[in-house]
N, C-alpha and C positions, 0 to 999 in steps of 0.2 A: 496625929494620924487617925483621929476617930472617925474625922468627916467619912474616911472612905468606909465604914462598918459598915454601912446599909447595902454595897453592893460586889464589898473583898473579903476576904479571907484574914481577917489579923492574928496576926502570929506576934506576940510578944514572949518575953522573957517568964511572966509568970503564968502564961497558958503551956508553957513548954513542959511543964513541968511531971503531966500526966502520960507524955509521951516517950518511949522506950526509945532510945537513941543511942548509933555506933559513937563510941567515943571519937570526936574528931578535933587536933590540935595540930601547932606547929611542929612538932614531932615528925609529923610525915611530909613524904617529897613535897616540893612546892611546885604546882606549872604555873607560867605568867597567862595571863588573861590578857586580850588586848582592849586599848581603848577606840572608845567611839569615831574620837575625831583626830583627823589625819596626824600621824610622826610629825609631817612636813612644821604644821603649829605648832608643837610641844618642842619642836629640836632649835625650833630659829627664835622662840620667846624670848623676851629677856627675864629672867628670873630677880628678886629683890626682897626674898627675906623670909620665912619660912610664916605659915599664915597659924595664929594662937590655937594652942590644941582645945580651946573649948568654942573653937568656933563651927554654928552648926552647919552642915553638911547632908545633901540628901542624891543617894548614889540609886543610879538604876543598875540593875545583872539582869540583863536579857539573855534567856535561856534561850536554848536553840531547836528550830520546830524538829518533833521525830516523824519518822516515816514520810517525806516531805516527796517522794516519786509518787508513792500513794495520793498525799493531799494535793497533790499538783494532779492528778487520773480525775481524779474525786470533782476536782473545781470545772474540769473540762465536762465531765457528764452532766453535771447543771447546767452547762448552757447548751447541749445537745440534746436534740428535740427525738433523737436516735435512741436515747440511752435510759432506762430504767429510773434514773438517777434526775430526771430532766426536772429541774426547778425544785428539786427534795434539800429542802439545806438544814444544816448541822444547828445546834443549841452553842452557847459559850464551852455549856458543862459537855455538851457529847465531842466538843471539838479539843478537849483537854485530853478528855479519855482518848481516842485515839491519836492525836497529835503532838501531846506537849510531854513534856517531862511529868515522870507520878510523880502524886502527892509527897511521899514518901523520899524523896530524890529533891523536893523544894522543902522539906521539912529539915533534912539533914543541912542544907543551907543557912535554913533561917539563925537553927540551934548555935551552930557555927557562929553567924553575928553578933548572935545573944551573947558569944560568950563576950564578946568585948564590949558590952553594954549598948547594941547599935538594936532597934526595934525596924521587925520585915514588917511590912503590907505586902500581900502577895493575890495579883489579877487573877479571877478567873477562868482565865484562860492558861493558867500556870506557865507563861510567858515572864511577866515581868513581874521581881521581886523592888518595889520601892523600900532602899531601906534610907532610914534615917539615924546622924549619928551625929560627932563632933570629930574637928580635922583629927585631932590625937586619935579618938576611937579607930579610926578608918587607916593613920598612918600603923597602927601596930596590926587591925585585923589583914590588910592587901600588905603588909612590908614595904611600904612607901615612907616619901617626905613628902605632905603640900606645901607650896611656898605661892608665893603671888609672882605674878609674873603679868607681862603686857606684850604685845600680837597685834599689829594695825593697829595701832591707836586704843585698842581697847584692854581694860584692865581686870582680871581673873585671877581666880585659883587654879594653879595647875601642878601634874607631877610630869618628871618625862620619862621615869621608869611605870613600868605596866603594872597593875596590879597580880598578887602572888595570891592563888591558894590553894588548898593542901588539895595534891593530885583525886584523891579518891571524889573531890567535888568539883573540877574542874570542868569534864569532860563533856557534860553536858550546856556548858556556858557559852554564850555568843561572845558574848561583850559586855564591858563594864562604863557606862556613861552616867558623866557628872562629877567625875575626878578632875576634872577641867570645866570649868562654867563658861566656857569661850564660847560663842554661839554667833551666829548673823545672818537668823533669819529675817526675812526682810517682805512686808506684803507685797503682791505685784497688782498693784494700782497705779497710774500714771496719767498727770494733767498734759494737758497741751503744752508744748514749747510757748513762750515767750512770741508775739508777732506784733507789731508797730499797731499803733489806732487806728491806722487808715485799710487796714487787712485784717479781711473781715471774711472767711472760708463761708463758703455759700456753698448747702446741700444737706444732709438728711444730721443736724446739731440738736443736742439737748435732745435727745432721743426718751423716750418711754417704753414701760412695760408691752403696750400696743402696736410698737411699731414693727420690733422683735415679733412677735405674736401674729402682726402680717406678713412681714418679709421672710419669716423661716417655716411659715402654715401649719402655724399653728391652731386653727380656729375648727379647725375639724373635731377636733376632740373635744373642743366646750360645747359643738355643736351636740355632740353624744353625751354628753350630761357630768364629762371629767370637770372634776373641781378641784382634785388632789385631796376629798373627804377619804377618811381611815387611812392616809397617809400620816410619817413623819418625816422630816429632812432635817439633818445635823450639819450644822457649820461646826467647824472645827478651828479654833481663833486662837491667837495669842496677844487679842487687846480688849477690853471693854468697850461696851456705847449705851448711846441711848438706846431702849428700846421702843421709845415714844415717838421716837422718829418714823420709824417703822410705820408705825400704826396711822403717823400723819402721812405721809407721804403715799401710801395705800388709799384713805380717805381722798386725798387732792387727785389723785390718780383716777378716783370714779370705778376703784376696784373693792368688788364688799367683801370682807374676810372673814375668815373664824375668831369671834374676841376671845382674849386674852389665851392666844394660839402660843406664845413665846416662852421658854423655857431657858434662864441662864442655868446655867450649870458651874462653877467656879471648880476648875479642877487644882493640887498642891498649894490653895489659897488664893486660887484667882489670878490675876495680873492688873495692868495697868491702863491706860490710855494711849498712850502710844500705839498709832496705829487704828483709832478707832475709826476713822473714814472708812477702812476694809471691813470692819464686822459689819458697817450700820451698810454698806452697798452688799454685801452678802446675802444678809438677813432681806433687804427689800426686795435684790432683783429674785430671788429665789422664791420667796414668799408670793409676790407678785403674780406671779405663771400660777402658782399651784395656791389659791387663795383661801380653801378651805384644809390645808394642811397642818398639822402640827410643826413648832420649830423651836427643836431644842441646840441650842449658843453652849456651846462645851468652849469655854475659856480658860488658856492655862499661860505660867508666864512664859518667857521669852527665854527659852533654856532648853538644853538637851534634854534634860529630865522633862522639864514641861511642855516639849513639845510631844516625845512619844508619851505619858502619862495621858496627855490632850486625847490622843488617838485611841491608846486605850482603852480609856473610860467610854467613850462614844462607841467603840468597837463591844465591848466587853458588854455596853447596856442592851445592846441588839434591839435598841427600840426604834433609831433609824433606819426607815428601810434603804434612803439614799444618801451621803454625807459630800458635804464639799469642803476645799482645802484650798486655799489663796496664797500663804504662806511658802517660801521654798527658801532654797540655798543653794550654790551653784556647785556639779561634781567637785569641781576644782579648788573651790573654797570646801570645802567638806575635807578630800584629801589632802589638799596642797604637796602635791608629789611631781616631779619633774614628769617621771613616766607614771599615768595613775593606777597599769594594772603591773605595777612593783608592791601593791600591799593590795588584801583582801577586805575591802570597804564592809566593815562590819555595821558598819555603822547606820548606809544605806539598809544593809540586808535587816537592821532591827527590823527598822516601817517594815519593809517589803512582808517580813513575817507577818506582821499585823493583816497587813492588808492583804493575805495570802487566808486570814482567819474570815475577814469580812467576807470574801469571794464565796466560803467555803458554808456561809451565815446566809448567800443572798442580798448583802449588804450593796448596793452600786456606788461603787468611790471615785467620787472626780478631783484633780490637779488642776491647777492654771501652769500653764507650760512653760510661764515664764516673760518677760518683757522686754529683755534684751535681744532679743530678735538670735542669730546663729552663735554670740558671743555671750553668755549667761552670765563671767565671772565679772564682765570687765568693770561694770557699775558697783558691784560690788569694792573692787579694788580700786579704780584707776587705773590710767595705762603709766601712774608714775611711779607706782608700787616699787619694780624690779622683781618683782615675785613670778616665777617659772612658772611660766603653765597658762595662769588668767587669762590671756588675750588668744589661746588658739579656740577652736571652735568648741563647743561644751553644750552641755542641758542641764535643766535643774531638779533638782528633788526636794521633794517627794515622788515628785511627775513622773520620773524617771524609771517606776516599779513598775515590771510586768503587769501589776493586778491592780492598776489605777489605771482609769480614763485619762487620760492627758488632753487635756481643751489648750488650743489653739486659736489665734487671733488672725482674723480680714480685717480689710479695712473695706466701707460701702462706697459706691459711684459718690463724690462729688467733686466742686470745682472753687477752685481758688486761684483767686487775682487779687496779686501784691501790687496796691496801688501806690507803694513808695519806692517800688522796686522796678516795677516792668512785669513781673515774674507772673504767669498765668502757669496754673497746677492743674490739670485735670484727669479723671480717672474715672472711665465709663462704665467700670462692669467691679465687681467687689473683685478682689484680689487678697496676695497676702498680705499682711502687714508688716510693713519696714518703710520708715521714715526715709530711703533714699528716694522717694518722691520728692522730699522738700529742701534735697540737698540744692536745687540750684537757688531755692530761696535765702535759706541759711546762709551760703556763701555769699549770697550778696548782701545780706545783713552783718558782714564778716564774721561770722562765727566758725568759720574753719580753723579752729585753733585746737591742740589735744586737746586744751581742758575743757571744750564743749564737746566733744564727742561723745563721751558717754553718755552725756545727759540730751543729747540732739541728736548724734549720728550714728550711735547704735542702738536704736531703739527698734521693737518689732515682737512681732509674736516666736514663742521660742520652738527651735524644733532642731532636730539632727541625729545624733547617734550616741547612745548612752555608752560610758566607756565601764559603768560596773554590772552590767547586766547585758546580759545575751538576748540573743532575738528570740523572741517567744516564739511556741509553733504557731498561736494564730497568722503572726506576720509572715513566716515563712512563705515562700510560693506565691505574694501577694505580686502581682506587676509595678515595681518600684519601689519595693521594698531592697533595701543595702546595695542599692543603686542611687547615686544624683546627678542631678543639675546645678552649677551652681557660677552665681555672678560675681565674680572677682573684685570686689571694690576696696576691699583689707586684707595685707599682707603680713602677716605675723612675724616679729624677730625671730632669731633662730632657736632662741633657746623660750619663746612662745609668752613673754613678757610685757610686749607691749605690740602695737600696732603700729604701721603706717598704712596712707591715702593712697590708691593705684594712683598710675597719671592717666589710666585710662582703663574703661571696663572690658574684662574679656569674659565668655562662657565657657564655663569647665565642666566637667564630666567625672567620675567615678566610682568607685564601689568602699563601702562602708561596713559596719559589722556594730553587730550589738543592738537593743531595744530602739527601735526608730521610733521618733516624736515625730509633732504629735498624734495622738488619735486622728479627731477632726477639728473644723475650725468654727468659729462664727465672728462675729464684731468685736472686735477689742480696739480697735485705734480712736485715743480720744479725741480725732479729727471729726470722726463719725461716732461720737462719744455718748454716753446716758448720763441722766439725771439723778443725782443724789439729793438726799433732805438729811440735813446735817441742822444740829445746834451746838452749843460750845460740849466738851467735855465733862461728863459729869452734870450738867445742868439744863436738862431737856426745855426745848424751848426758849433759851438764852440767845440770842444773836441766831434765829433758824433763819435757813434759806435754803437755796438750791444751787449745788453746784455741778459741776459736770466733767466728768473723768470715762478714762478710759485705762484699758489693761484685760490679761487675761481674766485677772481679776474677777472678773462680769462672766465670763463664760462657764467658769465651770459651778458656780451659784445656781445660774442660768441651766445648767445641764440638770441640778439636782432637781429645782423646781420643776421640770420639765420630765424627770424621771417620775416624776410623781403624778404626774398627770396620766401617763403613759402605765402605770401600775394601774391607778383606778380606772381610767376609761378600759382596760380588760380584767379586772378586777385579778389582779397575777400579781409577782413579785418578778420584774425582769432579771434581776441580781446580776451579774459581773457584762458587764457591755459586751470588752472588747472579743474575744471571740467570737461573739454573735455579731457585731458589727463589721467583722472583715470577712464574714461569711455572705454580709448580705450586698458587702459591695464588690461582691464579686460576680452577685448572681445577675440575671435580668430583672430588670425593672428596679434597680440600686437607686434606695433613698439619700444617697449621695451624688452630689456632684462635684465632680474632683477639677478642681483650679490648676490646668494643667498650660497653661502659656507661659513660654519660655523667657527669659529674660528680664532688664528692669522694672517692668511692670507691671511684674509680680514673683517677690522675693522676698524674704524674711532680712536681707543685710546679708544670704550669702547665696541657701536654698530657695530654687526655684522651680517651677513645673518641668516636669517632660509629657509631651503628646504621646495620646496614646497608653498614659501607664492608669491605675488605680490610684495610688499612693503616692508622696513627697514629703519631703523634711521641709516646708513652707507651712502646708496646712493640710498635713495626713491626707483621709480618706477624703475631705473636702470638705462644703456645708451641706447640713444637713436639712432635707424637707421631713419636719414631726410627724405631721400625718401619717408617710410614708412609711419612715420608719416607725412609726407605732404599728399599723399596721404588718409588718414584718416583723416583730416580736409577738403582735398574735400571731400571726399563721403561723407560728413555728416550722418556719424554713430554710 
């Protein structure tokens, strides 16, 4: 745990020693603590043998924010141009002091772990205590058993009693994550389907940083001299890559950059490769837009710990003034619960704190909203699971937090003619995205079978209605907000496990509740896909080429670079969007245009436009023109 000394708090066993502390033991009452990730996992696992008590172990106890109606006043007057407060943002260390738990309340903690030989790191923000231990230390400090156990196919440590501790520390605890190392995050990046040699999609393929940069007008602001210079933007990863990729692919691009602008950051010892197509398309589309920016790569592994630790440390450095997040997991996968507001998703609400600290910092946090288009879990799962819940409609998270940006995926006009098929595809005006464009092709390549479905016919950019978080008051009142549209093409079992095919489409109507996704949209379908510069893992320049993907993926990289743009050509910090964004597409002269036609031919797999309104669970607020909106975060209006 040394690594983190240069920017936490270490609190071990033999710095304790100077400090005066209530005696605290198993003595006193015990309350249980809950954990992170859903009962639903821990109660249907199979269990197989209790895991060696010197095996090491590293637990998160996320504290819970104080004065959270305050910090929630607080984040709104930063983004209004009304209020005294407008653009004044808080330190890590001032956001501790009025927000987090004292010092003195994470020290009685620490002492506590010490006693049973477990060593805290303890964030800056006195949110998150990283502690480190062995399964024994941890089964006697929580009054627990770990044992191993297996969930989908995959193999963990888990307990399915909660962790216990003595009441007088409890009360301030959110949750305990990394008692279960079950995890399934998963990047949202996505290639083309599969198409015969003789279908060949004609229209706007293998796209670049410039093309973006015409189509969403962006040139107005290089025109005023933005470069994204005395910017930073944080990607927030859980895989490694080259970063020489980077650097080539910029060159080949005919984009001149800031050298050696790139920062890894290796957060709990870094992580692995898996997954590194998402860092190395992050780092370029992001970098790309904003060419003279800093970009610090915060990499952590594949793990509850390592996912909010990731967020943390990028959060907690406050050096990013914009950060983006590729990585999700679907509500339903998180909780795995029949009905999902039967337990309080603590688990969500960690992030949400985090990112409730950024808003509060100035920080502008972007999501990919996801790629399964109206169904989030199903890829995750299968439709052969049997698992309750996966197949009804759903969003993902991180995306899913009031105080993240949620990007959203179009797809651009173009036209495809299956010369093996007959099948001509065409799509004249950018829409949402959702691959039931290509269902008459697919079916006649016979892929109508379940087991293509997830990977063919529920594909799309994600949006809909968050089932752990409430509507924030930005959205309130918006035209379209917890109201839809929507195209009936899958019919959920009853018990919400699997899916069937309509035999025919019909348009439905009705009213929703909770965070609507996403914010807004741009290009994610890798129909109308971008260019990557990839070499093997680990060895820059092995087998380099270009390949070409698509996903939310791209967008919200794509939002940060572009937030950095939007900082220096006004020389400002814009900090938290989305209230300022539903402000200005509501006003005249809205740098949004909202994708509001009804029907299949423009629909995410379920939501689709209504006329007339602002908003939709397809593609939010709409796409956006930079310019425009840059301009509307100067005028403060």
């Amino acid at each position: 745990m040394a690594r983190w000394k240069a920017f936490g708090v270490a609190l071990m066993t033999g710095a304790l020693g100077m400090v005066a502390l209530p005696s605290v033991g198993m003595a006193d009452s015990e309350q249980e603590i809950p954990q992170g990730v859903g009962s639903g996992i821990l109660q249907n696992a199979s269990y197989f043998g209790d895991v060696p008590d010197d095996t090491p172990v590293t637990v998160d106890i996320v504290m819970k924010v104080q004065n959270q109606d305050d910090l929630e006043a607080f984040i709104t007057q930063t983004t209004d141009p009304r209020s005294p407060n407008y653009r004044h943002y808080l330190t890590p260390v001032q956001f501790k002091q009025r927000y987090a738990p004292s010092d003195g309340e994470i020290r009685q903690i620490t002492a506590y772990l010490a006693q049973f030989g477990i060593q805290s790191t303890v964030y800056p923000d006195n949110l998150i205590i990283t502690a480190n231990g062995t399964a024994g230390q941890f089964n006697r400090a929580f009054n627990i058993a770990l044992k191993w156990a297996q969930f989908d196919g995959k193999r963990f440590h888990a307990t399915k009693a909660n962790p216990k501790f003595p009441s007088s520390l409890a009360q301030d605890i959110l949750c305990v994550l990394g008692l279960s190392d079950y995890s399934d995050f998963t990047a949202r990046l996505i290639k083309r389907a599969d198409v015969s040699g003789n279908d060949t999609p004609v229209g706007p393929l293998n796209l670049k940083p410039q093309d973006l940069i015409q189509h969403y007008h962006v040139q107005p602001l290089y025109d005023k001299g933005a470069t994204g210079a005395g910017q930073t933007i944080g990607i927030v990863t859980l895989a490694d890559f080259n970063a020489e990729d980077a650097y080539a692919f910029w060159s080949q691009m005919g984009i001149p950059v800031k050298g050696n602008r790139i920062t890894e950051i290796p957060v709990d010892g870094g992580t692995g490769w898996d997954g590194y197509e998402e860092t190395t398309l992050d780092v370029q589309q992001a970098g790309a837009l904003a060419p003279q920016a800093d970009i610090r790569v915060y990499e952590g592994p594949n793990s509850d710990t390592g996912f909010i630790d990731t967020f943390a440390r990028a959060i907690n450095d406050n050096v990013a003034q914009q950060i983006s997040v590729s990585w999700g997991w679907s509500e339903p996968g998180i909780q795995y619960a029949i009905d999902l507001q039967m337990e309080t998703p603590q688990y969500a609400y960690a992030y949400n704190q985090l990112f409730m600290q950024a808003a509060a910092q100035g920080q502008s946090m972007f999501a990919a909203s996801g790629d399964e288009g109206a169904y989030d879990a199903v890829r995750e799962f299968g439709l052969k699971s049997g698992i309750p819940g996966v197949a009804n409609l759903s969003v993902d998270n991180p995306a899913d937090s009031p105080y993240i940006t949620a990007a959203g995926g179009t797809t651009l006009p173009f036209h495809f003619h299956s010369n093996s098929t007959g099948i001509d595809v065409r799509n004249d005006q950018e829409r949402a995205w959702g691959w039931d464009y290509l269902y008459p092709y697919f079916d006649a390549r016979g892929f109508n079978d379940p087991d293509d479905w997830a990977d063919r016919y529920l594909v799309g950019g994600g949006g809909g209605f968050s089932a752990f978080f409430p509507t924030p008051a930005y959205q309130q009142g918006v035209p379209g907000v917890n109201r839809y549209t929507g195209v009936l093409q899958w019919i959920p079992s009853s018990d919400g496990s699997t899916l069937t095919r309509a035999k025919q489409l019909s348009v439905v109507t009705g009213k929703g509740s909770g965070r609507n996704m996403p914010d807004l949209s741009m290009n994610a379908d890798p129909y109308t896909g971008y260019l990557v510069y990839l070499s093997d893992p680990g060895q820059p320049g092995s087998n380099s080429g270009y390949a070409t993907f698509g996903g939310t993926s791209f967008v919200s990289p794509q939002l940060a670079g572009l937030t950095a743009l939007i900082n220096d050509a006004d020389n400002t910090r814009v900090g938290f969007w989305n209230p300022q964004i539903y402000r200005f597409a509501t006003q005249k002269d809205s740098p949004f245009t909202p994708l509001n036609t009804t029907g299949a031919t423009n629909d995410n797999d379920f939501y689709t436009g209504t006329p007339g309104t602002v908003y939709n669970q397809a593609t939010g607020l709409g796409i956006p023109d930079i310019a425009k909106l840059a301009s509307a975060f100067a005028s403060r209006r």
